[in-house]
DORO-52949 format. One line per 2 residues: number of its first residue (from 1); their letters; for each residue x negated, y, z negated of C-alpha. Coordinates in steps of 0.2 Angstrom, whole numbers, plus 5000, padded with zeros to 4 digits. Layout:
! residues N
NUM) A) X,Y,Z ~ ...
This chain:
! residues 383
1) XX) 5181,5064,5119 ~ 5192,5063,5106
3) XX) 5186,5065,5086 ~ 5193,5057,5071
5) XX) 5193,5066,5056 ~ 5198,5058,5038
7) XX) 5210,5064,5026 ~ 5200,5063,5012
9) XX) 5196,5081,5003 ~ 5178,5087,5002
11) XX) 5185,5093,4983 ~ 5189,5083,4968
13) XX) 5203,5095,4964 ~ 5203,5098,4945
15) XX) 5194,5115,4948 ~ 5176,5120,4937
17) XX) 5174,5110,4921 ~ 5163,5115,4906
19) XX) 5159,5108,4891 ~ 5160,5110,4876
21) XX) 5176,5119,4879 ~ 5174,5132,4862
23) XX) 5156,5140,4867 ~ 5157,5156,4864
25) XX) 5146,5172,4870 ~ 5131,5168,4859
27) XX) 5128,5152,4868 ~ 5117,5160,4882
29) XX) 5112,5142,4889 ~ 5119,5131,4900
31) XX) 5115,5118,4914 ~ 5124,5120,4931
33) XX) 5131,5106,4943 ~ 5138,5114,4959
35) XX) 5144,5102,4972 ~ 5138,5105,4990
37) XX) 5146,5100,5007 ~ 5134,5098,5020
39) XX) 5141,5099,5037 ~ 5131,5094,5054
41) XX) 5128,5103,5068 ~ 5138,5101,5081
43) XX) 5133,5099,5102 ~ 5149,5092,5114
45) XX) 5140,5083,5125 ~ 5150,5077,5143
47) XX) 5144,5065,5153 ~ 5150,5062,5171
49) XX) 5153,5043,5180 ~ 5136,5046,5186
51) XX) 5128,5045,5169 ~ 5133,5030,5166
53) XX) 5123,5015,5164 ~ 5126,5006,5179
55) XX) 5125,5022,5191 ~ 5108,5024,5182
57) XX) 5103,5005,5185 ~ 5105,5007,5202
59) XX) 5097,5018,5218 ~ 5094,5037,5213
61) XX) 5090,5031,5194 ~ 5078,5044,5192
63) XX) 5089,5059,5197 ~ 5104,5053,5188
65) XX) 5091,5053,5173 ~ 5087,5071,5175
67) XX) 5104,5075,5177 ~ 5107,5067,5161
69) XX) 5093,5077,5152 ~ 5099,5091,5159
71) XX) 5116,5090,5150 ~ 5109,5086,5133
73) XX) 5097,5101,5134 ~ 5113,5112,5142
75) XX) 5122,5106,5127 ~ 5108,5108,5112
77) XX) 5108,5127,5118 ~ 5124,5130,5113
79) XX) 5126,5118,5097 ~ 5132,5125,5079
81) XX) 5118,5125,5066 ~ 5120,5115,5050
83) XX) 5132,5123,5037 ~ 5128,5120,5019
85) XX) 5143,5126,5009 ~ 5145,5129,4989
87) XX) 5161,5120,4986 ~ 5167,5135,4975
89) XX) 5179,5125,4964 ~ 5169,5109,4960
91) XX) 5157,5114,4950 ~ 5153,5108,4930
93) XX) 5144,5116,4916 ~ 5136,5109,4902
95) XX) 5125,5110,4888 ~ 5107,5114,4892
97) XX) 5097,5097,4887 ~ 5086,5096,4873
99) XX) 5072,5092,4884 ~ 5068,5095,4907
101) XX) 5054,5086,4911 ~ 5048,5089,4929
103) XX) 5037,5077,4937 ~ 5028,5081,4953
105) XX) 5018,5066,4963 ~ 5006,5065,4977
107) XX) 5003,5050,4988 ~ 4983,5046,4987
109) XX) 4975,5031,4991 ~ 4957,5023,4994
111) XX) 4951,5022,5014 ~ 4937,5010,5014
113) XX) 4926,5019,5030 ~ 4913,5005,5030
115) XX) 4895,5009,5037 ~ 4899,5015,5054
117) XX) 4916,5028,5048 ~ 4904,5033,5035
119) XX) 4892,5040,5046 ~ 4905,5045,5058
121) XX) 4911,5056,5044 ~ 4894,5061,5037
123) XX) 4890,5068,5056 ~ 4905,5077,5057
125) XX) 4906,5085,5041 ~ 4887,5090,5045
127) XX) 4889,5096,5060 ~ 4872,5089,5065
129) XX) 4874,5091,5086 ~ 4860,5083,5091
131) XX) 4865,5065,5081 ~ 4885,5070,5085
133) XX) 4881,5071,5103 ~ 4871,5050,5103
135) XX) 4886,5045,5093 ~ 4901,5053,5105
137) XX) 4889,5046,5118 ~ 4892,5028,5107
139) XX) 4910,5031,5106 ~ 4914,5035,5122
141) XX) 4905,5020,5129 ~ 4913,5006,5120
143) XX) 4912,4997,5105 ~ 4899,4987,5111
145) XX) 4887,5002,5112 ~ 4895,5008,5095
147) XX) 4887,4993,5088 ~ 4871,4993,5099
149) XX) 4870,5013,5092 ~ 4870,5008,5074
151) XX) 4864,4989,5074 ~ 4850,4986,5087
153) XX) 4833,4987,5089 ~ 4818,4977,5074
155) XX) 4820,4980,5060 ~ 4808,4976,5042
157) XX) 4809,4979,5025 ~ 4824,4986,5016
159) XX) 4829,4992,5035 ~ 4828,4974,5039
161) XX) 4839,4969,5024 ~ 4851,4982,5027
163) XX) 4851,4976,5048 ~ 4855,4957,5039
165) XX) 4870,4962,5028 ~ 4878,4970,5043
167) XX) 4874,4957,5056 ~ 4882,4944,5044
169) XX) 4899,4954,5042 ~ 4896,4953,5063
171) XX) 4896,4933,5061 ~ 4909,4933,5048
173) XX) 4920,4943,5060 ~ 4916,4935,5077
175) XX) 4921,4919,5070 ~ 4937,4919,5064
177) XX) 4933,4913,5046 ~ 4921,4897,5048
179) XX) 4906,4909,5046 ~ 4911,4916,5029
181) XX) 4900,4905,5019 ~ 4884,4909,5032
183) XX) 4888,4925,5031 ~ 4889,4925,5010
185) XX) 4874,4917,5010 ~ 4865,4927,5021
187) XX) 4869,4944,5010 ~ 4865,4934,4995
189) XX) 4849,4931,5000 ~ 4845,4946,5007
191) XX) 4853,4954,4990 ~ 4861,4967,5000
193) XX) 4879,4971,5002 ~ 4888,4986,5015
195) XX) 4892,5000,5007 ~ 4912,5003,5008
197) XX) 4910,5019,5009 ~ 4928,5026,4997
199) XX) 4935,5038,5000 ~ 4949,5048,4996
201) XX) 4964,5049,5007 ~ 4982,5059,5007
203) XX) 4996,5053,5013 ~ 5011,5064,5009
205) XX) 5020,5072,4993 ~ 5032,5061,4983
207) XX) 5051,5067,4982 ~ 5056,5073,4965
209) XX) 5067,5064,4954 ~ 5078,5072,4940
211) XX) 5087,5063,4924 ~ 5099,5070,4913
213) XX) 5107,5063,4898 ~ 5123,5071,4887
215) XX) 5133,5063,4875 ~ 5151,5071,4874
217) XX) 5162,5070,4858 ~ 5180,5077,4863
219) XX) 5185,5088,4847 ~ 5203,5090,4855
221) XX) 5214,5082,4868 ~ 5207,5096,4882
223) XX) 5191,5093,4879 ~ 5196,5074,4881
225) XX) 5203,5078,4897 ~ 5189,5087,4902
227) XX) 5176,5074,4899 ~ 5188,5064,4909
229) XX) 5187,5077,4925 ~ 5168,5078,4922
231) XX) 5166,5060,4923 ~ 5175,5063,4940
233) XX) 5170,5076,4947 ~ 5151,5069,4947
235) XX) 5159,5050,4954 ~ 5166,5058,4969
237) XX) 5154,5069,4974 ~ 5141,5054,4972
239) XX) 5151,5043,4984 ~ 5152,5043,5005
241) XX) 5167,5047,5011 ~ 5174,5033,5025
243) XX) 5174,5037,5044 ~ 5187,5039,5054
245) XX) 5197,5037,5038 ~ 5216,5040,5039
247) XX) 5220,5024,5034 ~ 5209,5014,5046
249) XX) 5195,5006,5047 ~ 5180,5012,5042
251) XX) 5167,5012,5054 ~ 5154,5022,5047
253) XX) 5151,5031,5029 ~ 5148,5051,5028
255) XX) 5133,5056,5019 ~ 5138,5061,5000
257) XX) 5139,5078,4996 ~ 5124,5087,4986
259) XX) 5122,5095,4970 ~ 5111,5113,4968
261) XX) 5107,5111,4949 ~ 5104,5127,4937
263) XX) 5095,5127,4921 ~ 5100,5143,4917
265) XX) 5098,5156,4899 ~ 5105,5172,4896
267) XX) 5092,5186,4895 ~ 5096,5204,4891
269) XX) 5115,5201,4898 ~ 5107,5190,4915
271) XX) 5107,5173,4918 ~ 5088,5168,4922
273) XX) 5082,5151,4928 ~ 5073,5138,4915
275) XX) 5059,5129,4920 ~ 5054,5124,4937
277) XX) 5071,5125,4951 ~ 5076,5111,4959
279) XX) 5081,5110,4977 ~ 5098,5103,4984
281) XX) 5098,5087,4976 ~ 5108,5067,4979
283) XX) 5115,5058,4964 ~ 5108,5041,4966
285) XX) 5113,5034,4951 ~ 5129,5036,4937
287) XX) 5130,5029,4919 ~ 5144,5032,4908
289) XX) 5145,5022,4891 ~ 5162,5023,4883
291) XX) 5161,5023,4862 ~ 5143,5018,4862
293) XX) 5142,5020,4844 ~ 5160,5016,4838
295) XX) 5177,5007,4844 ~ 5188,5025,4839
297) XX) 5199,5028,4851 ~ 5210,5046,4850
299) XX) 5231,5044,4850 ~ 5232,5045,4866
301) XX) 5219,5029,4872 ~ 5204,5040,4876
303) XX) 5186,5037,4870 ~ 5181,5046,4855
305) XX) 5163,5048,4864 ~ 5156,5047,4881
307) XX) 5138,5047,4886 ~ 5134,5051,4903
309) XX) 5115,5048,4910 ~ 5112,5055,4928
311) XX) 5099,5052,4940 ~ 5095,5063,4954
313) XX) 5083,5065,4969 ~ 5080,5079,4979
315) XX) 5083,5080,4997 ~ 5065,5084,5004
317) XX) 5048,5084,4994 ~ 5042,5101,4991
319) XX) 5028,5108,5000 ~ 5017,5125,4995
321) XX) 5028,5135,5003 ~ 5040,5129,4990
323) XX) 5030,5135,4975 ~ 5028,5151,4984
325) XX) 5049,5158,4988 ~ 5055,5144,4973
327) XX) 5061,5159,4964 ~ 5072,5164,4979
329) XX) 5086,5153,4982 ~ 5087,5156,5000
331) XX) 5072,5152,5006 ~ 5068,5139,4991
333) XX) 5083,5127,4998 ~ 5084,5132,5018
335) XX) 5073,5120,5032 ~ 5063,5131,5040
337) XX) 5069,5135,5059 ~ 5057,5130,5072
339) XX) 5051,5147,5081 ~ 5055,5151,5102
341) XX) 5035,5146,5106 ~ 5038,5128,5096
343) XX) 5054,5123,5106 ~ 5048,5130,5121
345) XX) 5031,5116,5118 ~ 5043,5101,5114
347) XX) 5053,5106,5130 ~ 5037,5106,5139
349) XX) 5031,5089,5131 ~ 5046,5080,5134
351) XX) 5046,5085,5154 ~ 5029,5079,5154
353) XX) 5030,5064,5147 ~ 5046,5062,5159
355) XX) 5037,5064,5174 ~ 5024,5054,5169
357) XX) 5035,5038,5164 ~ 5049,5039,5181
359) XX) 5039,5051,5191 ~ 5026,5045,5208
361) XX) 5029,5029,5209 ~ 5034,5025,5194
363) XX) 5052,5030,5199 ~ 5060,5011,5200
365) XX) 5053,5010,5182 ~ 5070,5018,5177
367) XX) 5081,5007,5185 ~ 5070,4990,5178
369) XX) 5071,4997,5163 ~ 5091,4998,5161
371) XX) 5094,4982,5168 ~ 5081,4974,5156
373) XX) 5092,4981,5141 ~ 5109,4978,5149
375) XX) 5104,4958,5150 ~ 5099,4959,5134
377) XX) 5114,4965,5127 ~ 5123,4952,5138
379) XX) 5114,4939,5131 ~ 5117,4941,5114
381) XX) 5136,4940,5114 ~ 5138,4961,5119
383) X) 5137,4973,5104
Protein backbone atom coordinates (compact mmCIF):
# COMPACT_ATOMS: atom_id res chain seq x y z
CA UNK A 1 0.00 0.00 0.00
CA UNK A 2 1.35 3.10 -1.07
CA UNK A 3 1.04 6.47 1.29
CA UNK A 4 0.83 9.94 0.11
CA UNK A 5 2.35 12.55 2.20
CA UNK A 6 1.70 16.41 1.53
CA UNK A 7 4.45 18.97 1.18
CA UNK A 8 3.10 21.33 3.39
CA UNK A 9 5.34 22.11 6.67
CA UNK A 10 3.95 21.25 10.03
CA UNK A 11 5.83 25.00 10.93
CA UNK A 12 5.07 28.32 10.03
CA UNK A 13 8.61 29.10 9.68
CA UNK A 14 9.22 32.60 11.12
CA UNK A 15 10.67 31.03 14.30
CA UNK A 16 9.32 32.11 18.21
CA UNK A 17 7.52 35.57 18.28
CA UNK A 18 7.05 37.84 21.40
CA UNK A 19 5.52 40.85 22.02
CA UNK A 20 6.09 43.60 23.02
CA UNK A 21 9.43 43.17 21.57
CA UNK A 22 11.31 45.83 24.55
CA UNK A 23 10.25 43.82 27.73
CA UNK A 24 12.76 43.78 29.82
CA UNK A 25 13.90 41.43 32.88
CA UNK A 26 11.37 43.11 35.29
CA UNK A 27 8.50 41.87 33.37
CA UNK A 28 8.16 38.56 35.09
CA UNK A 29 4.73 37.78 33.33
CA UNK A 30 3.85 36.28 30.30
CA UNK A 31 1.15 34.11 28.42
CA UNK A 32 2.62 31.17 26.24
CA UNK A 33 1.16 29.76 22.92
CA UNK A 34 3.37 26.57 21.79
CA UNK A 35 2.04 24.90 18.68
CA UNK A 36 1.79 21.12 18.93
CA UNK A 37 1.85 18.35 16.14
CA UNK A 38 -0.02 15.51 16.87
CA UNK A 39 0.93 12.49 14.99
CA UNK A 40 -1.26 9.14 14.89
CA UNK A 41 -0.37 5.89 15.53
CA UNK A 42 0.47 3.93 12.89
CA UNK A 43 -0.56 -0.11 12.22
CA UNK A 44 0.29 -1.47 8.41
CA UNK A 45 -2.32 -3.57 7.99
CA UNK A 46 -2.09 -6.35 4.71
CA UNK A 47 -4.78 -8.01 3.62
CA UNK A 48 -4.60 -11.17 1.25
CA UNK A 49 -7.17 -11.84 -1.95
CA UNK A 50 -8.97 -13.94 0.42
CA UNK A 51 -9.99 -10.94 2.61
CA UNK A 52 -11.66 -9.58 0.23
CA UNK A 53 -15.32 -8.78 0.00
CA UNK A 54 -16.25 -11.23 -2.50
CA UNK A 55 -14.05 -14.20 -1.01
CA UNK A 56 -15.91 -13.24 2.22
CA UNK A 57 -19.46 -13.38 0.54
CA UNK A 58 -18.92 -16.62 -0.60
CA UNK A 59 -18.32 -20.30 0.97
CA UNK A 60 -15.94 -20.38 4.04
CA UNK A 61 -17.13 -16.75 5.04
CA UNK A 62 -16.72 -17.32 8.47
CA UNK A 63 -12.98 -18.55 8.33
CA UNK A 64 -11.88 -15.91 5.99
CA UNK A 65 -13.55 -13.46 8.70
CA UNK A 66 -11.24 -14.79 11.44
CA UNK A 67 -8.44 -14.74 9.32
CA UNK A 68 -9.18 -11.13 8.89
CA UNK A 69 -9.51 -10.41 12.60
CA UNK A 70 -6.44 -12.12 12.96
CA UNK A 71 -4.44 -9.66 10.82
CA UNK A 72 -5.97 -6.67 12.41
CA UNK A 73 -5.16 -7.92 15.88
CA UNK A 74 -1.39 -9.21 14.55
CA UNK A 75 -0.97 -5.78 13.26
CA UNK A 76 -2.39 -3.65 16.43
CA UNK A 77 0.38 -5.44 18.36
CA UNK A 78 2.94 -3.96 16.66
CA UNK A 79 1.54 -0.37 15.85
CA UNK A 80 3.33 2.98 16.87
CA UNK A 81 1.76 4.94 19.70
CA UNK A 82 0.52 8.38 19.26
CA UNK A 83 3.32 11.10 19.15
CA UNK A 84 2.57 14.40 20.56
CA UNK A 85 5.48 16.71 19.60
CA UNK A 86 6.31 20.52 20.86
CA UNK A 87 6.90 22.13 17.48
CA UNK A 88 10.21 23.79 19.14
CA UNK A 89 10.18 26.97 16.77
CA UNK A 90 6.36 27.89 16.56
CA UNK A 91 5.68 29.21 19.55
CA UNK A 92 4.46 33.02 20.60
CA UNK A 93 4.55 35.03 23.80
CA UNK A 94 2.63 37.73 24.88
CA UNK A 95 1.47 39.87 27.57
CA UNK A 96 -0.15 38.09 30.45
CA UNK A 97 -4.04 39.28 30.22
CA UNK A 98 -5.51 41.56 32.57
CA UNK A 99 -8.00 39.12 33.53
CA UNK A 100 -8.14 34.51 33.01
CA UNK A 101 -11.40 33.50 33.84
CA UNK A 102 -11.90 29.73 33.94
CA UNK A 103 -15.14 28.12 33.79
CA UNK A 104 -15.72 24.58 34.59
CA UNK A 105 -19.40 22.87 33.74
CA UNK A 106 -21.15 19.82 34.40
CA UNK A 107 -23.90 18.18 32.39
CA UNK A 108 -27.18 17.70 34.93
CA UNK A 109 -30.42 17.19 34.09
CA UNK A 110 -33.96 16.31 35.67
CA UNK A 111 -35.15 12.26 35.16
CA UNK A 112 -38.80 12.16 35.85
CA UNK A 113 -38.88 8.26 37.66
CA UNK A 114 -42.66 8.45 37.86
CA UNK A 115 -44.46 6.01 40.55
CA UNK A 116 -42.93 2.79 39.71
CA UNK A 117 -38.94 4.04 39.12
CA UNK A 118 -39.50 5.83 42.34
CA UNK A 119 -40.09 2.89 44.26
CA UNK A 120 -37.71 0.89 42.17
CA UNK A 121 -35.19 3.36 43.35
CA UNK A 122 -36.48 3.76 46.98
CA UNK A 123 -36.06 -0.15 47.24
CA UNK A 124 -32.69 -0.29 46.04
CA UNK A 125 -31.40 2.49 47.89
CA UNK A 126 -33.01 0.75 51.01
CA UNK A 127 -31.83 -2.25 50.60
CA UNK A 128 -35.12 -3.69 51.98
CA UNK A 129 -34.67 -7.62 50.73
CA UNK A 130 -37.79 -8.83 51.51
CA UNK A 131 -39.81 -5.98 49.13
CA UNK A 132 -36.61 -6.05 46.61
CA UNK A 133 -37.03 -9.85 46.30
CA UNK A 134 -41.45 -9.28 45.17
CA UNK A 135 -40.36 -6.49 43.04
CA UNK A 136 -37.29 -8.45 41.03
CA UNK A 137 -39.94 -11.24 41.05
CA UNK A 138 -42.32 -8.19 39.07
CA UNK A 139 -39.59 -7.43 36.83
CA UNK A 140 -38.59 -10.46 35.78
CA UNK A 141 -42.06 -11.53 34.93
CA UNK A 142 -43.05 -8.77 32.59
CA UNK A 143 -44.50 -5.69 32.69
CA UNK A 144 -47.79 -6.79 32.90
CA UNK A 145 -46.97 -8.36 36.51
CA UNK A 146 -44.92 -4.93 37.00
CA UNK A 147 -48.26 -3.32 36.74
CA UNK A 148 -50.40 -6.07 38.55
CA UNK A 149 -47.32 -5.55 41.67
CA UNK A 150 -47.99 -1.95 41.92
CA UNK A 151 -51.70 -1.34 40.70
CA UNK A 152 -54.00 -4.37 41.50
CA UNK A 153 -56.07 -5.41 44.14
CA UNK A 154 -59.33 -2.87 45.97
CA UNK A 155 -58.53 -0.21 46.97
CA UNK A 156 -60.48 2.88 49.22
CA UNK A 157 -59.80 6.09 50.44
CA UNK A 158 -56.79 8.19 49.72
CA UNK A 159 -55.43 4.55 48.45
CA UNK A 160 -58.44 4.44 46.25
CA UNK A 161 -57.52 7.97 44.94
CA UNK A 162 -54.09 7.29 44.47
CA UNK A 163 -55.20 3.59 42.59
CA UNK A 164 -57.54 6.21 40.21
CA UNK A 165 -54.76 8.77 39.19
CA UNK A 166 -52.59 5.82 38.05
CA UNK A 167 -55.26 3.86 36.34
CA UNK A 168 -56.06 7.02 34.34
CA UNK A 169 -52.43 7.69 33.09
CA UNK A 170 -53.07 3.54 32.12
CA UNK A 171 -56.21 4.86 29.92
CA UNK A 172 -54.39 7.91 28.75
CA UNK A 173 -51.44 5.53 27.60
CA UNK A 174 -53.29 2.47 26.19
CA UNK A 175 -55.27 4.83 24.00
CA UNK A 176 -52.94 6.62 21.96
CA UNK A 177 -54.35 10.08 22.95
CA UNK A 178 -58.29 9.89 22.59
CA UNK A 179 -58.45 9.22 26.42
CA UNK A 180 -56.50 12.20 27.46
CA UNK A 181 -59.72 14.21 28.41
CA UNK A 182 -61.12 10.98 30.46
CA UNK A 183 -58.11 10.56 31.94
CA UNK A 184 -57.89 14.50 32.98
CA UNK A 185 -61.00 14.33 34.23
CA UNK A 186 -60.63 11.36 36.14
CA UNK A 187 -57.50 12.85 38.26
CA UNK A 188 -59.53 16.00 38.57
CA UNK A 189 -61.98 14.55 40.20
CA UNK A 190 -60.21 12.45 42.31
CA UNK A 191 -57.79 15.70 43.04
CA UNK A 192 -54.97 13.51 42.70
CA UNK A 193 -52.14 13.71 40.45
CA UNK A 194 -48.71 10.98 40.27
CA UNK A 195 -45.92 12.03 41.67
CA UNK A 196 -42.94 12.58 39.08
CA UNK A 197 -40.70 11.67 41.34
CA UNK A 198 -37.34 14.36 40.07
CA UNK A 199 -34.53 13.54 40.27
CA UNK A 200 -31.33 14.59 39.78
CA UNK A 201 -29.15 13.02 37.02
CA UNK A 202 -25.41 13.25 35.58
CA UNK A 203 -24.56 12.93 32.32
CA UNK A 204 -20.93 13.97 31.83
CA UNK A 205 -18.45 16.98 32.37
CA UNK A 206 -18.50 19.85 29.82
CA UNK A 207 -15.21 20.55 27.74
CA UNK A 208 -13.52 23.77 28.60
CA UNK A 209 -13.40 26.79 26.67
CA UNK A 210 -10.74 29.58 26.90
CA UNK A 211 -10.94 33.42 25.36
CA UNK A 212 -8.25 35.75 25.06
CA UNK A 213 -8.09 39.11 23.84
CA UNK A 214 -4.75 41.61 23.13
CA UNK A 215 -4.63 44.70 21.47
CA UNK A 216 -1.03 45.16 19.77
CA UNK A 217 0.20 48.68 19.06
CA UNK A 218 3.54 48.27 16.92
CA UNK A 219 6.12 51.09 18.41
CA UNK A 220 8.64 50.20 15.46
CA UNK A 221 8.64 48.51 12.01
CA UNK A 222 9.92 44.93 13.97
CA UNK A 223 7.38 45.00 16.20
CA UNK A 224 4.98 45.74 13.10
CA UNK A 225 6.45 42.69 11.46
CA UNK A 226 6.00 40.83 14.37
CA UNK A 227 2.37 41.36 15.06
CA UNK A 228 2.33 40.29 11.48
CA UNK A 229 4.08 36.78 12.14
CA UNK A 230 1.92 36.41 15.24
CA UNK A 231 -1.31 36.90 13.30
CA UNK A 232 0.29 34.07 11.29
CA UNK A 233 1.65 31.90 13.32
CA UNK A 234 -1.83 31.33 15.13
CA UNK A 235 -3.91 31.28 11.30
CA UNK A 236 -1.75 28.22 10.29
CA UNK A 237 -1.64 26.36 13.11
CA UNK A 238 -5.63 26.82 13.38
CA UNK A 239 -6.08 25.42 9.82
CA UNK A 240 -6.06 21.49 8.47
CA UNK A 241 -3.66 20.79 6.44
CA UNK A 242 -5.01 19.06 2.76
CA UNK A 243 -4.50 15.14 2.12
CA UNK A 244 -2.62 13.89 -0.18
CA UNK A 245 -1.55 17.41 -0.96
CA UNK A 246 1.27 17.91 -3.41
CA UNK A 247 -0.65 19.67 -5.61
CA UNK A 248 -3.59 17.24 -5.82
CA UNK A 249 -6.67 16.90 -4.74
CA UNK A 250 -7.60 16.98 -1.68
CA UNK A 251 -9.27 14.00 -0.43
CA UNK A 252 -9.36 14.52 3.14
CA UNK A 253 -8.26 17.41 5.84
CA UNK A 254 -5.59 16.51 8.63
CA UNK A 255 -6.62 17.40 12.06
CA UNK A 256 -5.07 21.09 13.04
CA UNK A 257 -2.51 21.08 15.16
CA UNK A 258 -2.86 22.02 19.00
CA UNK A 259 -1.73 24.60 21.26
CA UNK A 260 -0.39 23.81 25.09
CA UNK A 261 -1.16 27.40 26.66
CA UNK A 262 1.04 28.90 29.82
CA UNK A 263 -0.03 31.54 32.09
CA UNK A 264 3.13 31.84 33.48
CA UNK A 265 5.01 34.63 36.38
CA UNK A 266 8.38 34.73 37.54
CA UNK A 267 8.98 33.87 41.12
CA UNK A 268 12.32 33.94 42.96
CA UNK A 269 14.12 33.60 39.42
CA UNK A 270 11.39 30.53 38.17
CA UNK A 271 8.66 30.67 36.03
CA UNK A 272 5.39 29.34 37.95
CA UNK A 273 2.01 28.74 36.40
CA UNK A 274 -1.00 31.28 36.99
CA UNK A 275 -4.27 30.14 37.71
CA UNK A 276 -5.75 26.96 36.78
CA UNK A 277 -3.58 24.97 33.65
CA UNK A 278 -5.00 24.26 30.67
CA UNK A 279 -4.79 21.02 28.72
CA UNK A 280 -3.71 20.72 25.04
CA UNK A 281 -5.95 22.95 23.53
CA UNK A 282 -7.89 23.58 19.49
CA UNK A 283 -8.35 27.14 18.32
CA UNK A 284 -11.85 27.12 17.06
CA UNK A 285 -12.21 30.59 16.41
CA UNK A 286 -9.68 33.75 15.18
CA UNK A 287 -10.57 37.53 15.09
CA UNK A 288 -8.32 40.09 14.10
CA UNK A 289 -9.53 43.83 13.74
CA UNK A 290 -7.12 45.98 11.90
CA UNK A 291 -7.11 49.96 13.25
CA UNK A 292 -10.17 49.55 15.35
CA UNK A 293 -9.84 52.80 16.79
CA UNK A 294 -8.19 54.92 14.01
CA UNK A 295 -7.40 54.68 10.09
CA UNK A 296 -3.25 55.46 10.95
CA UNK A 297 -1.42 53.54 8.80
CA UNK A 298 2.82 53.38 9.43
CA UNK A 299 5.06 54.37 6.18
CA UNK A 300 5.27 51.30 5.06
CA UNK A 301 1.16 50.17 4.83
CA UNK A 302 0.89 48.44 8.10
CA UNK A 303 -1.88 49.01 10.76
CA UNK A 304 -0.99 51.28 13.37
CA UNK A 305 -3.00 48.67 15.93
CA UNK A 306 -4.19 45.11 15.73
CA UNK A 307 -6.50 43.42 18.06
CA UNK A 308 -6.56 39.75 18.18
CA UNK A 309 -9.44 37.84 20.29
CA UNK A 310 -8.92 33.94 20.32
CA UNK A 311 -11.13 31.28 21.31
CA UNK A 312 -9.90 28.02 22.39
CA UNK A 313 -11.39 24.44 23.50
CA UNK A 314 -9.70 21.91 25.01
CA UNK A 315 -9.22 18.55 23.62
CA UNK A 316 -10.82 16.32 26.37
CA UNK A 317 -13.11 17.41 29.44
CA UNK A 318 -11.23 17.16 32.63
CA UNK A 319 -11.90 14.45 35.08
CA UNK A 320 -10.79 14.30 39.03
CA UNK A 321 -7.80 12.76 38.11
CA UNK A 322 -7.23 15.93 36.35
CA UNK A 323 -7.44 18.13 39.42
CA UNK A 324 -5.14 15.75 41.21
CA UNK A 325 -1.48 15.58 38.61
CA UNK A 326 -2.74 19.20 36.92
CA UNK A 327 0.36 20.47 38.30
CA UNK A 328 2.46 18.03 36.41
CA UNK A 329 2.51 18.45 32.84
CA UNK A 330 3.05 14.84 31.95
CA UNK A 331 0.42 13.33 33.44
CA UNK A 332 -2.04 16.52 33.33
CA UNK A 333 -1.95 16.26 29.29
CA UNK A 334 -1.23 12.29 28.47
CA UNK A 335 -4.62 9.71 27.94
CA UNK A 336 -4.26 7.21 30.21
CA UNK A 337 -2.85 3.75 28.69
CA UNK A 338 -5.35 0.94 29.09
CA UNK A 339 -3.57 -1.62 31.39
CA UNK A 340 -2.60 -5.67 30.08
CA UNK A 341 -5.92 -7.04 32.23
CA UNK A 342 -8.30 -4.24 30.23
CA UNK A 343 -6.98 -5.37 26.61
CA UNK A 344 -6.83 -8.74 27.45
CA UNK A 345 -11.03 -8.20 28.59
CA UNK A 346 -11.77 -6.39 25.18
CA UNK A 347 -9.81 -9.18 23.35
CA UNK A 348 -11.94 -11.67 25.16
CA UNK A 349 -15.35 -9.60 24.59
CA UNK A 350 -14.77 -9.20 21.06
CA UNK A 351 -14.19 -13.17 20.37
CA UNK A 352 -17.33 -13.58 22.23
CA UNK A 353 -19.54 -11.60 20.69
CA UNK A 354 -17.72 -13.08 17.33
CA UNK A 355 -18.68 -16.38 17.98
CA UNK A 356 -21.82 -15.67 19.03
CA UNK A 357 -22.82 -13.49 15.84
CA UNK A 358 -21.15 -16.17 12.90
CA UNK A 359 -20.55 -19.11 15.14
CA UNK A 360 -23.16 -22.52 15.35
CA UNK A 361 -25.37 -21.96 12.92
CA UNK A 362 -25.18 -18.75 12.57
CA UNK A 363 -22.28 -19.12 10.23
CA UNK A 364 -24.19 -18.12 6.66
CA UNK A 365 -25.09 -15.04 8.69
CA UNK A 366 -21.60 -13.66 7.32
CA UNK A 367 -21.96 -14.19 3.95
CA UNK A 368 -25.93 -12.73 3.97
CA UNK A 369 -24.62 -10.15 5.55
CA UNK A 370 -21.94 -8.91 2.93
CA UNK A 371 -24.06 -9.44 0.13
CA UNK A 372 -26.84 -7.35 1.60
CA UNK A 373 -24.21 -4.32 1.81
CA UNK A 374 -22.51 -4.95 -1.53
CA UNK A 375 -26.33 -4.59 -3.36
CA UNK A 376 -26.78 -1.66 -1.44
CA UNK A 377 -23.76 -0.12 -2.49
CA UNK A 378 -24.78 -1.19 -6.07
CA UNK A 379 -27.82 0.22 -5.93
CA UNK A 380 -27.04 3.50 -5.03
CA UNK A 381 -24.72 4.35 -7.98
CA UNK A 382 -21.28 2.63 -6.07
CA UNK A 383 -19.48 4.95 -3.52
Amino acid sequence: MSVLRSSTPDSYGRGPQKFPLDTHSQVGSMIVFQAIKVLPPEAPITFTKKNSFNEMSDAGALDTAKESLDLVTQSLQGATGQKIIPLGGDRVSLYLPISFQVNESFQYDNAALGAIGGTVANVLQSGNSTVGAALGQALRSGASSLKDFFFNGTFTGEAGRIAAAAGAGAIQAGSLGLGAGVADAIRITARVTINPNLRTKFNGVNIREFAFQFKLIAKSAEESIAIKNIVKFFRFHAHPKELPGQGAFPIALEYPNMFKIKLKTQVGGAFKNVGTPIKFCYLRNISTVYNPTSAVLHPDGAPNEVDINLSFTEFKPLSRHDVVVEDNDESFDRERELSPDQLAQINRTNASRFAEQFGGGNRGNMGETIRSNQNEVASRGGL
